[in-house]
N, C-alpha and C positions, 0 to 999 in steps of 0.2 A: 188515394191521390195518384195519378197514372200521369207520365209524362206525356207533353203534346210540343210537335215543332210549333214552331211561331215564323214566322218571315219578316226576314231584316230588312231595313233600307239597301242595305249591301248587296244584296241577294243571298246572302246565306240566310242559317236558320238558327234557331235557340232552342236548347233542350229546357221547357217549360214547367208547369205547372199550375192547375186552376186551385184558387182558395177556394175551398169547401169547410162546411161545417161539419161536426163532430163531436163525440164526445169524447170524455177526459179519462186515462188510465190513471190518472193520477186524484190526490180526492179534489175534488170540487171545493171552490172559496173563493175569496176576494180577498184584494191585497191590497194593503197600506202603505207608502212609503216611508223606509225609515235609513239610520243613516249607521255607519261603521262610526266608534268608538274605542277608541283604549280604556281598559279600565284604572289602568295608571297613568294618568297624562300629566308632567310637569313643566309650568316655565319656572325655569333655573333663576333666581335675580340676586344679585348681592346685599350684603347687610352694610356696607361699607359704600365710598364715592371713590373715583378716582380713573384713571385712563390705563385702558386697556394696553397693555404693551405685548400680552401671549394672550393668541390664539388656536388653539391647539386640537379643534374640531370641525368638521363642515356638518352639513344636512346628507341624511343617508347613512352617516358613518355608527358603528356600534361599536359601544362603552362597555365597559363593565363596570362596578361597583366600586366609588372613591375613586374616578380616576379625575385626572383632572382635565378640565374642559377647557377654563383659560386662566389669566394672571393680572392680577390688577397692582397700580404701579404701588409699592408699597413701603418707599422708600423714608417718607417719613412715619411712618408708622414705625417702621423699623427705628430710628431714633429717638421717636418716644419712647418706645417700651426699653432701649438702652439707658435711656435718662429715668427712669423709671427704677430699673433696677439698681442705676448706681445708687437714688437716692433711700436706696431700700438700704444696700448697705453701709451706707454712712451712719443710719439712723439706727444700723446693728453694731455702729461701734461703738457710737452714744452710748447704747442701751448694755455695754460693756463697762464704761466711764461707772456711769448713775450703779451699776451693779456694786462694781467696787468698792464705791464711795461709801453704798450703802451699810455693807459688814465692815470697812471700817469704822462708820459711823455707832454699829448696836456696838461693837466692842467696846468703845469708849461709851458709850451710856452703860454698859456693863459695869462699867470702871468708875461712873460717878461723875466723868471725866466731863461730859456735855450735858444737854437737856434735854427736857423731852422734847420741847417743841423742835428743839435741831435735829431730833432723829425723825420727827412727823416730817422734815421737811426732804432732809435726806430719802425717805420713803416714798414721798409723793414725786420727787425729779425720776427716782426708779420706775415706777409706776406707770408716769408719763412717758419715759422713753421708752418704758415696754408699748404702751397703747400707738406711741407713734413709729415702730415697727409694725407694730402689725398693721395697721391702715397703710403702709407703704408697700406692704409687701402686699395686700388684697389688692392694693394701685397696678403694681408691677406687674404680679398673676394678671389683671384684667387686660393690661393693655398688650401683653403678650398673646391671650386670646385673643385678640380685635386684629391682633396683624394675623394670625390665620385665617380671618376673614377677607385676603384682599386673591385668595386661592381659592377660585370657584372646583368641588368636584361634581361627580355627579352621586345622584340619592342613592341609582338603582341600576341594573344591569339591562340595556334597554338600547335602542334606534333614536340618531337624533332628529331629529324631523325637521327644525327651522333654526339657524343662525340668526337674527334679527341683527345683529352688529357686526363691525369689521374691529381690523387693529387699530387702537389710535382713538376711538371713538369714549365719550366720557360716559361709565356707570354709575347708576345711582339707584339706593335702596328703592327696590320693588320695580326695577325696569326688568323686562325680562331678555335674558341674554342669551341663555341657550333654551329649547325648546326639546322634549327628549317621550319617548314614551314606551311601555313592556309592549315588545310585541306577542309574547307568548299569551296574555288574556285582554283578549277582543270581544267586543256584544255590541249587537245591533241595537237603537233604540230606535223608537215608533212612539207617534203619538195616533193612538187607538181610539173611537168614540164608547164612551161606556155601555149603551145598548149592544155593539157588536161584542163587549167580552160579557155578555152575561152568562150566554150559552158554553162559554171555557173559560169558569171563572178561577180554574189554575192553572190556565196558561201549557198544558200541556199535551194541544191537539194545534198547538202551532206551529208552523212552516215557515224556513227562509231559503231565502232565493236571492241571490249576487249576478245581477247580471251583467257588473263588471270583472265578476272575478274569471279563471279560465273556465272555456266552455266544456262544459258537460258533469259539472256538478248537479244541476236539478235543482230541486227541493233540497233544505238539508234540515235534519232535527236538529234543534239546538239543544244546546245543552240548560241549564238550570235556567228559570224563565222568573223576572221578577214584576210584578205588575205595582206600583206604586201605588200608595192608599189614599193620594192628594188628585182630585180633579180639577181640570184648568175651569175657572168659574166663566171663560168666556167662550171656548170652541166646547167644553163639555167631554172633555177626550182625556183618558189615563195614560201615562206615559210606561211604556212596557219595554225591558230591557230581557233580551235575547240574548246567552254567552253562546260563542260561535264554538262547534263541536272542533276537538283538535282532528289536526291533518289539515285544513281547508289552507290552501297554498293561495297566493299571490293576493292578499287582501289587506289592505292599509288604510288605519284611521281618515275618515272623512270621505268613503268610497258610498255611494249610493245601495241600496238593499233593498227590499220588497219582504213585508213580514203577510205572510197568506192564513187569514181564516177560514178553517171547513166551513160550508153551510148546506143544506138539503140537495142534493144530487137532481133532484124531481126543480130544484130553483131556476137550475141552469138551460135548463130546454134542449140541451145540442145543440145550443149558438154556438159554439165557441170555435172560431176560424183557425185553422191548420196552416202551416207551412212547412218544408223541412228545414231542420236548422241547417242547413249545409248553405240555403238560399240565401243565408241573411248576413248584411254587411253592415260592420261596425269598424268605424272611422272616429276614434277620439270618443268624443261624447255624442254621434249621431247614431241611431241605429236604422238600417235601410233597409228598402228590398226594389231588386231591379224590376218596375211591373212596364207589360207589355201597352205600349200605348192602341192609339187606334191604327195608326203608320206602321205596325208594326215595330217599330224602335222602344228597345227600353229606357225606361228613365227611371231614375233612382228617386226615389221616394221614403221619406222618414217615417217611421212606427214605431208604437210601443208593445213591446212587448211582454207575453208572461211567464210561465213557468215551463220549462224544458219537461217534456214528453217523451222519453225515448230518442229517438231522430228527429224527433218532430218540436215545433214550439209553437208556442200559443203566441195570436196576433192579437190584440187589445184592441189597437185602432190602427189607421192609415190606410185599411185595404178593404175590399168591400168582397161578401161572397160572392165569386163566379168569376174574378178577375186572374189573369195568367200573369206569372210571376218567372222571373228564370231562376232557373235550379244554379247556376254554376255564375256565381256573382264576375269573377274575373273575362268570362268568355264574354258575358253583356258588358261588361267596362270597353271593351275593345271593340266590340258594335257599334257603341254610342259614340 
């Protein structure tokens, strides 16, 4: 690829470039889109109802393990489990009375002094205020656990990703409140057609490609590949999960991916159009390249692109061979 001027409306010039065809230093494939994943993803939701009064997280911010995220109003809970306990010990002082009663009561049947049926009876009020101790205290225990439930923490050490709620707002079991996920194990998934994995049918002659992450990653091996043993009965495609190799910097669940298939070198022909990556402009979600019209003027035109090359990146589509392209995206912004 050699640089060529081009002539602006302006009268100045563009340092250039013609799309040519080539072949790949990298191996030859086809590539599927697939999407970034956490492999821990949770929405947080309460077990409990009631209005939020602490909110103690945003989106972005990182947790650690038990901490607490928000606070739910928990004030009558708090008086249940008060009344709870008092009625625990009332029913332990009973269960002091009925005690007492009781050895007084064998003593005098020791002595002749009572009956039997008076001591079966004495026995059974023992009995009972023992069983109704304990039911108050298994009461008391429970509803003391239920008021730690009005304290949301979190599961695991992780990124909050989404707040769905403000302060004030009323929770209820199984609403999701905080949204949170590990960003230390991330995997790509893809849904693959099963004739394309026959020829890697373990997954370990395949390639990912982030071409939202920062530039000049390339290709990357991933790490442990799991191909799922369920096929979809109506596209016919295996869903294949990719862990992303550690190091790989600025990449966040729900980020777009490209998982790349080898296939026959001799498939490809030397189609495959060049550009250097230096040429190419990405604005949000558009990816461009300035190509030279017939006025000479550039204009910004959208493409898909493939897998980085060295300096160079592979065009999919948007541009056709033969056409000049400017090398230096900023210089053509200021042309147009």
């Amino acid at each position: 690829m050699t640089a060529l001027p081009a002539g602006a409306a302006d009268g100045g010039s563009l340092a250039t470039v013609t799309v040519q065809a080539a072949g790949s230093s990298v191996a030859d494939g086809v590539s599927f889109d697939g999407v970034v994943e956490a492999v821990r993803q949770t929405n947080v939701s309460a077990q409990v109802s009631g209005a939020i009064v602490a909110l103690n997280v945003s989106a972005g911010e990182r947790v650690r393990a038990g901490q607490e995220l928000l606070r739910i109003d928990a004030r009558a809970a708090g008086e249940l489990a008060a009344a709870s306990a008092a009625q625990a010990r009332a029913a332990q002082a009973a269960l002091s009375v009925a005690s007492a009663d009781y050895e007084r009561q064998k003593q005098l049947f020791q002595k002749q002094y009572i009956s039997q049926s008076a001591l079966d009876r004495a026995q059974g009020q023992f009995q009972a205020a023992r069983a109704q101790v304990q039911a108050l205290q298994a009461q008391a225990s429970a509803t003391h656990t239920q008021s730690g439930f009005f304290v949301v923490t979190a599961p695991y050490a992780g990124v909050v990703s989404a707040v769905p709620v403000a302060l004030g707002d009323m929770a209820t079991p199984g609403r999701p409140l905080v949204s949170l996920y590990d960003p230390s194990a991330l995997r790509v998934t893809a849904a693959i057609p099963q004739s394309a994995l026959q020829g890697v049918p373990d997954g370990k002659s395949l390639r990912l490609e982030l071409p939202g992450a920062p530039v000049g990653q390339g290709l990357l091996e991933p790490g442990p590949v799991q191909i799922l043993p369920a096929a979809d009965a109506a596209t016919h495609t295996l869903q294949v999960r990719l862990d992303l190799p550690a190091g790989v910097k600025g990449v966040v669940p729900g980020m777009f991916a490209r998982v790349w298939l080898p296939v026959a070198a001799a498939s490809s022909g030397g189609s495959r159009l060049y550009v250097p990556a230096s040429a190419v402009v990405r604005h949000a979600e558009m990816t461009g390249l300035y190509v030279i019209g017939a006025n000479g003027r550039p204009l910004l035109r959208q493409i898909r692109v493939g897998p980085l090359d060295g300096d160079r990146i592979e065009v999919l589509s948007g541009v056709q061979k033969g056409e000049k392209v400017a090398i230096d995206p900023q210089a053509a912004a200021r042309v147009r």
